[in-house]
PyMOL Python script that loads the backbone (N, CA, C, O; Angstrom):
from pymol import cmd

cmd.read_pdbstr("""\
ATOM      1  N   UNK A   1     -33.311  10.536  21.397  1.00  0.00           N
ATOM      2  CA  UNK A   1     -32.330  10.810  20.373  1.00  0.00           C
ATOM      3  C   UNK A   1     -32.770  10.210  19.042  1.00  0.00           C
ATOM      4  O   UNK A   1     -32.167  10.642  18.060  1.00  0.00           O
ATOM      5  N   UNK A   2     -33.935   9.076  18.785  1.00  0.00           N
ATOM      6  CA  UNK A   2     -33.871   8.795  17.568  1.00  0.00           C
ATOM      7  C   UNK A   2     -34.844   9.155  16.965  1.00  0.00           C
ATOM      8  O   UNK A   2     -35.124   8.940  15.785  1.00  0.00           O
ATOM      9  N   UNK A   3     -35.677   9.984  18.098  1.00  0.00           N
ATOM     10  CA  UNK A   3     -36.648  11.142  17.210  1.00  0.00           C
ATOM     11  C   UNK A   3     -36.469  12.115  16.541  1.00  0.00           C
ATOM     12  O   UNK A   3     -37.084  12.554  15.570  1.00  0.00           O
ATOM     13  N   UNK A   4     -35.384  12.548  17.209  1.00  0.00           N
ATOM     14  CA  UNK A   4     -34.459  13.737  16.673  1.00  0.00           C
ATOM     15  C   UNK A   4     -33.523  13.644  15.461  1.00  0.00           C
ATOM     16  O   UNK A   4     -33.097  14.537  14.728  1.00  0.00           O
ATOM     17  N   UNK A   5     -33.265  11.955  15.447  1.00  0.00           N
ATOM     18  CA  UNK A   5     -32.343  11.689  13.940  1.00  0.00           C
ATOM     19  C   UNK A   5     -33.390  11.548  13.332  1.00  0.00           C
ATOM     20  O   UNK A   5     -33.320  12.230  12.310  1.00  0.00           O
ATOM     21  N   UNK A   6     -34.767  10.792  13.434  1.00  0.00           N
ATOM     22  CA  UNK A   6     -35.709  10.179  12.079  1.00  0.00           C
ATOM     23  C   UNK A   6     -36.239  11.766  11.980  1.00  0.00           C
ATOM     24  O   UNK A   6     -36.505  11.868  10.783  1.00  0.00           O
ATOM     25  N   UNK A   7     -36.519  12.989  12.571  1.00  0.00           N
ATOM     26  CA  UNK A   7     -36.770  13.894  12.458  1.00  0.00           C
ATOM     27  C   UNK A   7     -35.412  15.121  11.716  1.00  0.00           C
ATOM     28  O   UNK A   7     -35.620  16.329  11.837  1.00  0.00           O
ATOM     29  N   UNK A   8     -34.791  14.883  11.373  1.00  0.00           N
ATOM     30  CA  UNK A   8     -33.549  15.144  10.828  1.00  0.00           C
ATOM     31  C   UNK A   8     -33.471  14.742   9.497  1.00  0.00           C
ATOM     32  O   UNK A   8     -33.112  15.432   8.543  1.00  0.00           O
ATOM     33  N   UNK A   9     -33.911  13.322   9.495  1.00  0.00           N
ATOM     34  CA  UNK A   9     -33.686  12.615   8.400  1.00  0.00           C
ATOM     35  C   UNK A   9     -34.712  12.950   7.055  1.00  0.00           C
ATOM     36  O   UNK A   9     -34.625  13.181   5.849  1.00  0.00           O
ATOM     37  N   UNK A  10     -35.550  12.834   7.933  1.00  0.00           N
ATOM     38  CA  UNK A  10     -37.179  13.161   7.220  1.00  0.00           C
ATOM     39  C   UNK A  10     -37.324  14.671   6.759  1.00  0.00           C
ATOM     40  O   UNK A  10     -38.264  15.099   6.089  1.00  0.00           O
ATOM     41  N   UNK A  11     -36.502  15.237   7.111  1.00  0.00           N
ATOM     42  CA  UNK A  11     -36.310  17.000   6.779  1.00  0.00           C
ATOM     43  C   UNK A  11     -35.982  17.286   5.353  1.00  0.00           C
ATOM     44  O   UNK A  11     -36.429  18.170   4.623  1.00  0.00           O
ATOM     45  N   UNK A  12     -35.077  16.322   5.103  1.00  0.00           N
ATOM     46  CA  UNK A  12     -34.875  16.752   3.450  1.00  0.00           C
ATOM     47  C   UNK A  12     -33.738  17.380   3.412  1.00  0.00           C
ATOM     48  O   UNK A  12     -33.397  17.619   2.253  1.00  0.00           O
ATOM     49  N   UNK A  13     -32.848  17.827   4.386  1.00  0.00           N
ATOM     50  CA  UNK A  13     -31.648  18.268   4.441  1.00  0.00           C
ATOM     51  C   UNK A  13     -31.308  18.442   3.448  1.00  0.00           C
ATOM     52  O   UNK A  13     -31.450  19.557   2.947  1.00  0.00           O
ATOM     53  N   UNK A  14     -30.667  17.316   2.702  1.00  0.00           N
ATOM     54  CA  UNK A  14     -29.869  17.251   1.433  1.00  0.00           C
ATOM     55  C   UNK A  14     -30.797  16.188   0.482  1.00  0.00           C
ATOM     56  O   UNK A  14     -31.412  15.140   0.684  1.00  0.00           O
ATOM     57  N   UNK A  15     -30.535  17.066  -0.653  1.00  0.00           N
ATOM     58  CA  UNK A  15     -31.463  16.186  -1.873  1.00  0.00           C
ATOM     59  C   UNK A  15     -30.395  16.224  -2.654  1.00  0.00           C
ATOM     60  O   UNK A  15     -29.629  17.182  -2.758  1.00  0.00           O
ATOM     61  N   UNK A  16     -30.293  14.804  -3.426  1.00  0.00           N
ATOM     62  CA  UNK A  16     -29.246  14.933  -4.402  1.00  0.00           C
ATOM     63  C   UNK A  16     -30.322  15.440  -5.667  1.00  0.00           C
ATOM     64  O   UNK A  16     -31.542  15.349  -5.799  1.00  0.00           O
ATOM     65  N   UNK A  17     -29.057  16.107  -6.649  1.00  0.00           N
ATOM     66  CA  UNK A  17     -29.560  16.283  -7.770  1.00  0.00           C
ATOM     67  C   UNK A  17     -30.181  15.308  -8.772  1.00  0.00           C
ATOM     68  O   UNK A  17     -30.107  14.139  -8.394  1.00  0.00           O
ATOM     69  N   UNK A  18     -30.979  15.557 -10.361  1.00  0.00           N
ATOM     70  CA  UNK A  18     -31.405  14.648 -10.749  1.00  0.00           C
ATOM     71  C   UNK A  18     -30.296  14.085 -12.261  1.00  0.00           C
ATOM     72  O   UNK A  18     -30.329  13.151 -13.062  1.00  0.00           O
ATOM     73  N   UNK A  19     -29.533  15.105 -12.046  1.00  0.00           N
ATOM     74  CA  UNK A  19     -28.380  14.732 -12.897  1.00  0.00           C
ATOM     75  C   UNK A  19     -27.396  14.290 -12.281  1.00  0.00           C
ATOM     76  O   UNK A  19     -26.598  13.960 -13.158  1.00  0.00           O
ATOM     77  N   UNK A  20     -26.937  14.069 -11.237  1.00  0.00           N
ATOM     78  CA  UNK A  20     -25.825  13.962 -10.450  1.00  0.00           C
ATOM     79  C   UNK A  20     -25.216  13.085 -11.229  1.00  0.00           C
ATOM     80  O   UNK A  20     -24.519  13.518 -12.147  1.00  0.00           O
ATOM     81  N   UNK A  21     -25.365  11.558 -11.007  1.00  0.00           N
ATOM     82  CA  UNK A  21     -24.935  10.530 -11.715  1.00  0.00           C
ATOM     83  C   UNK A  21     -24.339  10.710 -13.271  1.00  0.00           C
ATOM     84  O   UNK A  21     -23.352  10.044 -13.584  1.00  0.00           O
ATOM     85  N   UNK A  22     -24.865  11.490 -14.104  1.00  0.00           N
ATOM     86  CA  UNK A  22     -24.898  11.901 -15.539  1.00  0.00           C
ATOM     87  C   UNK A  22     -23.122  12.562 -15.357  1.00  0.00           C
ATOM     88  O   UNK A  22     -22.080  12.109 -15.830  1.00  0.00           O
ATOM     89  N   UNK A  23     -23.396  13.961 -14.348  1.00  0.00           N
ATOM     90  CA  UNK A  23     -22.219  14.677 -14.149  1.00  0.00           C
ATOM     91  C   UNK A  23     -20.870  14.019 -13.516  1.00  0.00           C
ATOM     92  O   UNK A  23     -19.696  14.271 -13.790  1.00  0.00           O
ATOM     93  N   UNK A  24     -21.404  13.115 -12.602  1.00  0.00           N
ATOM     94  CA  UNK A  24     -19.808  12.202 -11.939  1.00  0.00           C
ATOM     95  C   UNK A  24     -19.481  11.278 -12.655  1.00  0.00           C
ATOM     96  O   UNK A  24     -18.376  10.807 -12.385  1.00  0.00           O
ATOM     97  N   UNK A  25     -20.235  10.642 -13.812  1.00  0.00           N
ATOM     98  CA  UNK A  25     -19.575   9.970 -14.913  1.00  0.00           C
ATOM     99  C   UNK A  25     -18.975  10.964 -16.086  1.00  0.00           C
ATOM    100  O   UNK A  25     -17.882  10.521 -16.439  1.00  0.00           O
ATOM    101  N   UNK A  26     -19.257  11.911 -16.654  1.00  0.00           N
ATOM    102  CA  UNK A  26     -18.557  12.405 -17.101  1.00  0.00           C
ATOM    103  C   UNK A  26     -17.632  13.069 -16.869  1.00  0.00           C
ATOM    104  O   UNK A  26     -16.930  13.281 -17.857  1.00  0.00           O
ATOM    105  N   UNK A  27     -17.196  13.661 -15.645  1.00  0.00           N
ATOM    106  CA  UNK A  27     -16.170  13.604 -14.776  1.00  0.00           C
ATOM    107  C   UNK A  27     -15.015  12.368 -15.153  1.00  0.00           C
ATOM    108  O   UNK A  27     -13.913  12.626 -15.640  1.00  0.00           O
ATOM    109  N   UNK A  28     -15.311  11.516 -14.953  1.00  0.00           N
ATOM    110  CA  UNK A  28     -14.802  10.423 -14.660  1.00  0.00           C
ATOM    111  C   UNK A  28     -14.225   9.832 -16.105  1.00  0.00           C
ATOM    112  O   UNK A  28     -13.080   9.471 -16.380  1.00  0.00           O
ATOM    113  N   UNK A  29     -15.265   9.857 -16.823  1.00  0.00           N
ATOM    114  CA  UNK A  29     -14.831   9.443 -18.215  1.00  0.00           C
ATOM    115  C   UNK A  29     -13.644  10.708 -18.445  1.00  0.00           C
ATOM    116  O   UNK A  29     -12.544  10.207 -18.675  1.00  0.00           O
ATOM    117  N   UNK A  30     -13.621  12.404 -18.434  1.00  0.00           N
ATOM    118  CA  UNK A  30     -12.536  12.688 -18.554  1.00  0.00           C
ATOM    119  C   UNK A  30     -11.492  12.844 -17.935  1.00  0.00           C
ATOM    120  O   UNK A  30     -10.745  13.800 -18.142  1.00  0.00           O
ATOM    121  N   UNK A  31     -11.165  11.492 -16.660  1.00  0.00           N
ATOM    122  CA  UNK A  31      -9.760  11.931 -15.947  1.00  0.00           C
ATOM    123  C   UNK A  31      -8.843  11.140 -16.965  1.00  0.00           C
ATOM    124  O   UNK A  31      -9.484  10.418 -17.728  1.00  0.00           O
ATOM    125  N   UNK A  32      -7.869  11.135 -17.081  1.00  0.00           N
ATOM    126  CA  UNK A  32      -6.839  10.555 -17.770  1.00  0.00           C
ATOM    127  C   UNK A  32      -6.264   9.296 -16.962  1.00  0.00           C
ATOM    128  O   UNK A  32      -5.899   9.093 -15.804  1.00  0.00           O
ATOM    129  N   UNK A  33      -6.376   8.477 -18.262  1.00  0.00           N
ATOM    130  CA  UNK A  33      -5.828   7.006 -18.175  1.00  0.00           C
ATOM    131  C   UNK A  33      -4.943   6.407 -16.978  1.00  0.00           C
ATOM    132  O   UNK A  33      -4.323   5.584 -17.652  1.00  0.00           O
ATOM    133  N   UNK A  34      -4.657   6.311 -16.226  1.00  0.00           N
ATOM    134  CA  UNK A  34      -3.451   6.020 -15.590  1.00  0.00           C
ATOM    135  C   UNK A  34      -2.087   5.187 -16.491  1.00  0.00           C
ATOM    136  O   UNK A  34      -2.373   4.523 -17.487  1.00  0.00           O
ATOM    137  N   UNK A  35      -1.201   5.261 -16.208  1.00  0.00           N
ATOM    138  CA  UNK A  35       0.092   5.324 -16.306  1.00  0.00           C
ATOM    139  C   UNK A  35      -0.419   3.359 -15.957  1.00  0.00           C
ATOM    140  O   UNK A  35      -1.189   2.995 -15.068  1.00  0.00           O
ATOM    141  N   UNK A  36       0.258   2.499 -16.905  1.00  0.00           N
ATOM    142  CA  UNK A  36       0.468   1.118 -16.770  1.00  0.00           C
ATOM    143  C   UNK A  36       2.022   0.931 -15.691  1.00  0.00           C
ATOM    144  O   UNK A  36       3.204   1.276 -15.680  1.00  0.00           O
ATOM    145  N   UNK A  37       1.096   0.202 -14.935  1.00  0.00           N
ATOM    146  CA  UNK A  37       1.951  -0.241 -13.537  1.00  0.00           C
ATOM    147  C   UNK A  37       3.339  -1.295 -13.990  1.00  0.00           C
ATOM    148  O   UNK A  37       3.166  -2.505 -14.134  1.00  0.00           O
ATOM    149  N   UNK A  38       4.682  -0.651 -14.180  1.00  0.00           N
ATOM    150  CA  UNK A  38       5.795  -1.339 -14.762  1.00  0.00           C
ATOM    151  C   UNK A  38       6.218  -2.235 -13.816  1.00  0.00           C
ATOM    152  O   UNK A  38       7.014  -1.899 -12.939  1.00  0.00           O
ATOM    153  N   UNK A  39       5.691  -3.528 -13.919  1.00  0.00           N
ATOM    154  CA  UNK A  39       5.822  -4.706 -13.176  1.00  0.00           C
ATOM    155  C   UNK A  39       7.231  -5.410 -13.171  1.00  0.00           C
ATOM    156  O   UNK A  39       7.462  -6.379 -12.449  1.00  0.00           O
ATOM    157  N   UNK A  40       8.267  -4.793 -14.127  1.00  0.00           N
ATOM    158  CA  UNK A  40       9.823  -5.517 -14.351  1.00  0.00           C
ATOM    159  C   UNK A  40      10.291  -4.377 -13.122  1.00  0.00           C
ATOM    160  O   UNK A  40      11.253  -4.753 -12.452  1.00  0.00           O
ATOM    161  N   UNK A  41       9.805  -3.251 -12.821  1.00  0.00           N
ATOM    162  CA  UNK A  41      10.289  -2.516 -11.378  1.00  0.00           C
ATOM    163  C   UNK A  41      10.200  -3.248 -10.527  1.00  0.00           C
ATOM    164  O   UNK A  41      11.280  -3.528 -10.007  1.00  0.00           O
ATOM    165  N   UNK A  42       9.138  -3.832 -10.021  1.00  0.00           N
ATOM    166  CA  UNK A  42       8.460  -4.354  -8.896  1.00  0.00           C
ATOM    167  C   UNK A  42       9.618  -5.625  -8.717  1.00  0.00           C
ATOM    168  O   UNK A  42      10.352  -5.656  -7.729  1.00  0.00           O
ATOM    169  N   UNK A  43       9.667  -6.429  -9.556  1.00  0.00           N
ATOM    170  CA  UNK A  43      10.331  -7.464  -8.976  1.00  0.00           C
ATOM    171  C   UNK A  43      11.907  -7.555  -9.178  1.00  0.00           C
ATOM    172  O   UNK A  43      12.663  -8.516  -9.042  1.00  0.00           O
ATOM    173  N   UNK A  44      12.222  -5.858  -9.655  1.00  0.00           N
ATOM    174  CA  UNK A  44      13.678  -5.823  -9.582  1.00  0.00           C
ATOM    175  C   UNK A  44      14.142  -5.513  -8.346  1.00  0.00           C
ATOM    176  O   UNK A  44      15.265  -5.729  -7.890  1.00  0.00           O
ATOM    177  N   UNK A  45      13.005  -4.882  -7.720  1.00  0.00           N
ATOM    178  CA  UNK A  45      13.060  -4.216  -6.044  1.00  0.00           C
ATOM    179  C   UNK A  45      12.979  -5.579  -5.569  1.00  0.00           C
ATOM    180  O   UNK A  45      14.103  -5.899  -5.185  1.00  0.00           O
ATOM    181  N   UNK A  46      12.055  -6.642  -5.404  1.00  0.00           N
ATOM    182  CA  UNK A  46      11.890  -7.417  -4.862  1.00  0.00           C
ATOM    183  C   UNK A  46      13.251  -8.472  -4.683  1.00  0.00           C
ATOM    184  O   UNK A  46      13.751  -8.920  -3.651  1.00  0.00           O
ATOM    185  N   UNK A  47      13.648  -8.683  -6.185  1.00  0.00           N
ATOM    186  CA  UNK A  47      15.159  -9.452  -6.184  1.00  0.00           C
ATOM    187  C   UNK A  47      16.293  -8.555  -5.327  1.00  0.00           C
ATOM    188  O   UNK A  47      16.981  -9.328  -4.660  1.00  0.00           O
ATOM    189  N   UNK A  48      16.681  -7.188  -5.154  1.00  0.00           N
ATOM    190  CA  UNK A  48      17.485  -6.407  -4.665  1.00  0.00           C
ATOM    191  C   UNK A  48      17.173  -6.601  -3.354  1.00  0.00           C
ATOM    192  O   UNK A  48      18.223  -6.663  -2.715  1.00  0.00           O
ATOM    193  N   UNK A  49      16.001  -6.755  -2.497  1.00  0.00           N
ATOM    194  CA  UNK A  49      15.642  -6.811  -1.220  1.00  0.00           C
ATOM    195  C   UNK A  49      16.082  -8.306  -0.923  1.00  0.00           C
ATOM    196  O   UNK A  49      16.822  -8.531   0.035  1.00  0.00           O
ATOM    197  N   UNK A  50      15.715  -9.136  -1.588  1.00  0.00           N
ATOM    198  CA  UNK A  50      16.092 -10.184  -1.287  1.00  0.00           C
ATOM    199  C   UNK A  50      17.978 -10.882  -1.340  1.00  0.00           C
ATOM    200  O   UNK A  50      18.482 -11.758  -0.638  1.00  0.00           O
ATOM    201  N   UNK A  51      18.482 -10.203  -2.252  1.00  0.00           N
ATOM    202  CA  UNK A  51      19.916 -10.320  -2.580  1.00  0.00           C
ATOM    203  C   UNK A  51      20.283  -9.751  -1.320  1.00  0.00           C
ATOM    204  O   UNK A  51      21.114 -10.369  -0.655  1.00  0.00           O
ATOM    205  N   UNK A  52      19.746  -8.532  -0.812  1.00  0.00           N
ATOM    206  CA  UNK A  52      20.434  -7.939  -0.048  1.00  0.00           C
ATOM    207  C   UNK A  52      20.515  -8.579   1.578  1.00  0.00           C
ATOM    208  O   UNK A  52      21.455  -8.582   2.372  1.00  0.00           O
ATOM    209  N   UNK A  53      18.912  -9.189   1.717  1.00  0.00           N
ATOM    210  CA  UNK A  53      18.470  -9.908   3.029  1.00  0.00           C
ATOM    211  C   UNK A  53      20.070 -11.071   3.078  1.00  0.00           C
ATOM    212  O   UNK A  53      20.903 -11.160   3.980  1.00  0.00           O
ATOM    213  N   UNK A  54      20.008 -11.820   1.728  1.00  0.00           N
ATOM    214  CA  UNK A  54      20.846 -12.901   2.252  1.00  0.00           C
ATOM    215  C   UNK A  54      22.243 -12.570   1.964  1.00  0.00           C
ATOM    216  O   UNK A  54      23.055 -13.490   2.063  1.00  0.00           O
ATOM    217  N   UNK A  55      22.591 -11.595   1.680  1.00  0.00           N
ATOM    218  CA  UNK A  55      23.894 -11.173   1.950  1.00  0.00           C
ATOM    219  C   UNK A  55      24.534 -10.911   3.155  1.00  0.00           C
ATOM    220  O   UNK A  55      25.635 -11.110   3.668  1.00  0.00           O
ATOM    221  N   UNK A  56      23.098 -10.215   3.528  1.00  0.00           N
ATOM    222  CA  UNK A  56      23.339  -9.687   5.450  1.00  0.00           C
ATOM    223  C   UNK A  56      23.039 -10.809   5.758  1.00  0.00           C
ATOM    224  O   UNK A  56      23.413 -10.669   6.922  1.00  0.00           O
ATOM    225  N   UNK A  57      22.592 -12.080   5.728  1.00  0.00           N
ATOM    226  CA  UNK A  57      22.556 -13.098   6.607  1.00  0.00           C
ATOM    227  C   UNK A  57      24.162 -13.950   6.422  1.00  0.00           C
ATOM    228  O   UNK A  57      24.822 -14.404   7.357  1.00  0.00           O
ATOM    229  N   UNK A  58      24.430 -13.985   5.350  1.00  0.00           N
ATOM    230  CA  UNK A  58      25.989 -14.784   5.228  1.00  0.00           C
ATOM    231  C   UNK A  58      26.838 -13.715   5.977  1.00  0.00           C
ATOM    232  O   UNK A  58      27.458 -14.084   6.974  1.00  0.00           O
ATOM    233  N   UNK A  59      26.912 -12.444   5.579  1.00  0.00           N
ATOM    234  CA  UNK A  59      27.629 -11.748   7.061  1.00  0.00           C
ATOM    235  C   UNK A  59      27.406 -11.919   8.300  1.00  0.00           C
ATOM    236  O   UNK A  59      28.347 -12.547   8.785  1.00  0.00           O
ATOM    237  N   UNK A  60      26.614 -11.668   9.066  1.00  0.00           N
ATOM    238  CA  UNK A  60      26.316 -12.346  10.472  1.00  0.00           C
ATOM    239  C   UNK A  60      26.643 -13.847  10.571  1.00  0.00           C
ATOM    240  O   UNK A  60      27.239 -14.239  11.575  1.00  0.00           O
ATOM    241  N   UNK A  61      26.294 -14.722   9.596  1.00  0.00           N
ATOM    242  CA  UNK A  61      26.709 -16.275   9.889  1.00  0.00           C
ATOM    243  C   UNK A  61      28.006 -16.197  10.230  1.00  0.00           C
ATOM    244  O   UNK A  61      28.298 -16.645  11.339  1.00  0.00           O
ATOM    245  N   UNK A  62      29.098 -15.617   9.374  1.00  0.00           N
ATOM    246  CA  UNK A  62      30.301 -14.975   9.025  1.00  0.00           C
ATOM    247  C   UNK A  62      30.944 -14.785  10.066  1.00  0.00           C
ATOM    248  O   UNK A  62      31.916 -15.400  10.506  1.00  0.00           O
ATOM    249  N   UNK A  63      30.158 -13.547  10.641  1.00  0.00           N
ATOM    250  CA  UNK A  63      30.618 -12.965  12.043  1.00  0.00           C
ATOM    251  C   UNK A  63      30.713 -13.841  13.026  1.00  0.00           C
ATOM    252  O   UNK A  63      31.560 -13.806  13.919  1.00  0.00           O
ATOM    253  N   UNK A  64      29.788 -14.710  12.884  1.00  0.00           N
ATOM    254  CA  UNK A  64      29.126 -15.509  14.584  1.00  0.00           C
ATOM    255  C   UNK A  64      30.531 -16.542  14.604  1.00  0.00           C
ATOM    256  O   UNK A  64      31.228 -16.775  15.591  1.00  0.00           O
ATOM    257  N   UNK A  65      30.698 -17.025  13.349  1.00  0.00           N
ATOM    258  CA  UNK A  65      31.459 -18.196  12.951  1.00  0.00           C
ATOM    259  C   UNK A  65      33.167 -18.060  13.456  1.00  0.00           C
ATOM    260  O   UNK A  65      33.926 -18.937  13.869  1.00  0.00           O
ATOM    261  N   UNK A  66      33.481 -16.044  13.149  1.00  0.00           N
ATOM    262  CA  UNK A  66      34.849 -15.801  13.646  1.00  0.00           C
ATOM    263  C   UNK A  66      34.729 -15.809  14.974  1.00  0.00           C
ATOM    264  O   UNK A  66      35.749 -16.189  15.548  1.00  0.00           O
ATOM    265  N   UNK A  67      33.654 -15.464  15.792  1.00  0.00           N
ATOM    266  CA  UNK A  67      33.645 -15.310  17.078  1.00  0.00           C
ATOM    267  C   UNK A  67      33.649 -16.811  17.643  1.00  0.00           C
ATOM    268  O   UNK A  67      34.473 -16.920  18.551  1.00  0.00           O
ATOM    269  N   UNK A  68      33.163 -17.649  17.444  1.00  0.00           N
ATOM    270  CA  UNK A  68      33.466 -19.301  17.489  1.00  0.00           C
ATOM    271  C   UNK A  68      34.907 -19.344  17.412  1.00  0.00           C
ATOM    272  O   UNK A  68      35.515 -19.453  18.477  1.00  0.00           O
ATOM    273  N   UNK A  69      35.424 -19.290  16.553  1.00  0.00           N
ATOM    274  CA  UNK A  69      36.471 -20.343  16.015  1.00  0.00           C
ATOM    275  C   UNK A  69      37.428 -18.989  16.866  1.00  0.00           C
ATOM    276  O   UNK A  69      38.366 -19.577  17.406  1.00  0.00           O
ATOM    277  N   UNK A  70      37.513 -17.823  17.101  1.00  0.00           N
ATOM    278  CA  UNK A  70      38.645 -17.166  18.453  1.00  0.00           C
ATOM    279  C   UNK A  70      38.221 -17.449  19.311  1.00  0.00           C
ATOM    280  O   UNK A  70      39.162 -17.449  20.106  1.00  0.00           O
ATOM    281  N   UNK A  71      36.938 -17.878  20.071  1.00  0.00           N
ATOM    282  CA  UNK A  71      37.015 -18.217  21.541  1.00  0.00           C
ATOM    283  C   UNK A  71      37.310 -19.855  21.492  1.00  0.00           C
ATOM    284  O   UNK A  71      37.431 -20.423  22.577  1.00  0.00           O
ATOM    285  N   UNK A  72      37.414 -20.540  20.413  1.00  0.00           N
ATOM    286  CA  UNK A  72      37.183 -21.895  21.108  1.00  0.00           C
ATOM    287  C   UNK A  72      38.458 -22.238  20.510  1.00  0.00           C
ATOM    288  O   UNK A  72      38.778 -23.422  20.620  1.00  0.00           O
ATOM    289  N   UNK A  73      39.301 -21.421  19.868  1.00  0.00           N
ATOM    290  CA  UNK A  73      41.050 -21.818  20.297  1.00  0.00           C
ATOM    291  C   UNK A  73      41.439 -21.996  21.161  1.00  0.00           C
ATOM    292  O   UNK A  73      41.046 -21.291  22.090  1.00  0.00           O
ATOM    293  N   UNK A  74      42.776 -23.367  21.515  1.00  0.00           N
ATOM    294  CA  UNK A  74      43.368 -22.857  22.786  1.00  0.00           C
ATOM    295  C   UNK A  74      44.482 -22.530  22.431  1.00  0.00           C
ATOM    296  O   UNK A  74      45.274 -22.052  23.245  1.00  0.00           O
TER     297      UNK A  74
END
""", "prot")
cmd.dss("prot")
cmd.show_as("cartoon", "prot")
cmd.util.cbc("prot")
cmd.orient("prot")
């Protein structure tokens, strides 16, 4: 089998061009800018996820706490 790849290889299959490089940079130079990543989003999501985590945790504390205090009436 690795006569058959170095014999494969050695074939010439594919030759890149001698401009290639020339053409995928100018490509490249004309895609358009990207869009600046609005970082006051990011950590408004992040504060909302988090407001929300410990909200649901004071509810469940909440919950656990009524279920205490009705079973351990007498």
């Amino acid at each position: 089998m690795n006569k058959e790849l170095d014999a494969l290889l050695a074939s010439g299959l594919v030759q890149v061009p001698e401009d290639f490089s020339e053409r995928v940079m100018r490509k490249i130079n004309r895609l358009p800018i990207p869009a600046p990543k609005q970082i006051w989003r990011d950590k408004l999501q992040w504060l909302v996820l988090t407001g929300t985590a410990a909200l649901g945790i004071v509810e469940l504390f909440s919950f656990v706490f009524g279920i205490w205090t009705a079973t351990a009436a007498y």
